[in-house]
PLY file of the C-alpha trace (Angstrom):
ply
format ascii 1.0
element vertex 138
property float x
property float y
property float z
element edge 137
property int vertex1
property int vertex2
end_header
74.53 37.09 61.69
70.82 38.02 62.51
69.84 41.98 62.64
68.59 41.28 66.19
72.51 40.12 67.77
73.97 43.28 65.70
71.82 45.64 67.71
72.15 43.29 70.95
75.95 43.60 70.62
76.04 47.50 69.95
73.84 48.44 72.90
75.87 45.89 75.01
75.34 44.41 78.09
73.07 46.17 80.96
74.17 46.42 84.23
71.90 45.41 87.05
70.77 48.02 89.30
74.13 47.14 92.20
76.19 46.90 89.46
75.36 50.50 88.56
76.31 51.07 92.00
79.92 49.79 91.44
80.12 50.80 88.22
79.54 54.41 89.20
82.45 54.23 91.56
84.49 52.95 88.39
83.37 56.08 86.35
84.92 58.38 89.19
88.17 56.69 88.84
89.40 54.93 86.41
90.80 52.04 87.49
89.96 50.09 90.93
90.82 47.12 93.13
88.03 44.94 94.58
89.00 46.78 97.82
89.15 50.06 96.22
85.80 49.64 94.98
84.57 47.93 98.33
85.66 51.10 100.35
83.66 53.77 97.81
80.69 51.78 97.83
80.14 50.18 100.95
78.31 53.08 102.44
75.81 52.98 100.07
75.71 49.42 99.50
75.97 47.67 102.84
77.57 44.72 101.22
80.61 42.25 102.55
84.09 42.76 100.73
82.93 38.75 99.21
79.73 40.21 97.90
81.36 43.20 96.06
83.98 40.71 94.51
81.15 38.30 93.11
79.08 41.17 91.57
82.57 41.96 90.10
83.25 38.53 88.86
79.26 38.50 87.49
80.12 42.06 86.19
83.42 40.40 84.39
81.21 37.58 83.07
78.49 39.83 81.49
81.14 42.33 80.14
80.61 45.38 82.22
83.94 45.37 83.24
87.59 44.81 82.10
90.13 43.47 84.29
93.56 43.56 84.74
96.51 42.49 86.71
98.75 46.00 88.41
101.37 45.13 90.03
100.06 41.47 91.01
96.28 43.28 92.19
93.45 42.43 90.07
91.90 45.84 89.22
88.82 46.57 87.39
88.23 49.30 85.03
84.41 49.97 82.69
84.10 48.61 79.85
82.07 51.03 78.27
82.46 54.81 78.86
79.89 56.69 81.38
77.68 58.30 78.65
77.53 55.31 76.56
76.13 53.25 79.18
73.70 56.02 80.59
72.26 56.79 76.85
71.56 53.41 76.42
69.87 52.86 79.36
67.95 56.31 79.15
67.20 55.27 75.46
65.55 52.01 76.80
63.65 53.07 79.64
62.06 55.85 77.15
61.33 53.33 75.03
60.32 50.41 77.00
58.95 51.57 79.74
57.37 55.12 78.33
56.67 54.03 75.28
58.47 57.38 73.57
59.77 57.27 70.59
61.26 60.94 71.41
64.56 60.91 73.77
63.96 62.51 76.86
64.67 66.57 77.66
67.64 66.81 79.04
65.96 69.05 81.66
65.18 65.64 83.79
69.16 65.15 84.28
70.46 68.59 84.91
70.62 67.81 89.09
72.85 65.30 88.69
75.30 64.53 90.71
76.69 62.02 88.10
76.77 64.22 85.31
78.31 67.87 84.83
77.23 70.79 82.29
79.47 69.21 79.62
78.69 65.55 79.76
74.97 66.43 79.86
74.89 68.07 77.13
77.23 65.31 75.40
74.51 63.08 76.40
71.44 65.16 75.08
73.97 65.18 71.54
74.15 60.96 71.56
70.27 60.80 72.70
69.41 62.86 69.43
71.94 61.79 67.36
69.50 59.43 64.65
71.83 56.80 64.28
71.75 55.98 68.27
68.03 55.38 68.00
67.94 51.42 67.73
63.90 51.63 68.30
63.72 51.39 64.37
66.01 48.99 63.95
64.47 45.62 64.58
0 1
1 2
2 3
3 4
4 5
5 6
6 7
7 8
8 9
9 10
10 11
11 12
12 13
13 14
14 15
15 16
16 17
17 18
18 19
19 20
20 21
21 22
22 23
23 24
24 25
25 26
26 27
27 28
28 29
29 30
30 31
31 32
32 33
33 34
34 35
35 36
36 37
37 38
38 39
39 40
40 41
41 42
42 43
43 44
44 45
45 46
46 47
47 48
48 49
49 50
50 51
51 52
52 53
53 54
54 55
55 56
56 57
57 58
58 59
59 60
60 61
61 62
62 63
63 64
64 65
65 66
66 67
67 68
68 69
69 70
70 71
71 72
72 73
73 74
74 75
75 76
76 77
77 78
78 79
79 80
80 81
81 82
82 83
83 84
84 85
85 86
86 87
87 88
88 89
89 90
90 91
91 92
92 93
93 94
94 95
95 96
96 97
97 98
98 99
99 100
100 101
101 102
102 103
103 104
104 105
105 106
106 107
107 108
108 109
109 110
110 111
111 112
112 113
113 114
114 115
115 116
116 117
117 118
118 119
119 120
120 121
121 122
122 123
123 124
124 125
125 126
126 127
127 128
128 129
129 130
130 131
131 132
132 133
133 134
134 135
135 136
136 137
């Protein structure tokens, strides 16, 4: 197996910007319906009960998600936990789009409303930890 699918398959896959939006419902709760999710996110979303349930099914497709049958509901739980998926995606963007090599202060996330004291500075300990830098490893 190629270097380049080893560091595809540990970063995993990345969610879309709406499927942030449902995922961060999922991260609140641990385990949803499609109706569940529907009802925390259509505020912000604006989108039909059918449009949640085929970014779900995408979602399910790509890997974001894991899904499983309760009591005869299909309900949908993250696949990967909060700060995984956030230090990846922070780790990117620095890297992609800033061009750092550096991870970013964790200063720039400390008005979350995402993240409390602990998990940010969980985060800031996976951001610096050496082996989570996949920038060398191409």
């Amino acid at each position: 197996m190629s270097h380049m699918s080893d560091a595809s398959r540990q970063i995993g896959p990345r969610p879309s910007e709406y499927e942030l939006k449902l995922l961060r419902a999922l991260w609140r709760a641990p385990r949803l319906s499609a109706r569940e999710i529907q009802d925390a996110t259509s505020a912000e979303t604006q989108w039909s009960y059918s449009a949640t349930r085929k970014t779900l099914d995408r979602m399910e497709e790509k890997g974001l998600v894991r899904v499983e049958l309760v009591h005869g509901v299909k309900t949908y739980a993250a696949a990967r936990p909060k700060l995984e998926t956030l230090a990846g995606l922070i780790r990117d963007f620095a890297r992609n789009v800033l061009d750092a090599d550096a991870p970013m202060p964790v200063a720039a996330f400390s008005h979350s409303k995402l993240l409390d004291d602990d998990e940010i500075r969980a985060l800031e300990a996976m951001l610096e930890a050496p082996d989570g830098d996949k920038s060398k490893r191409k």
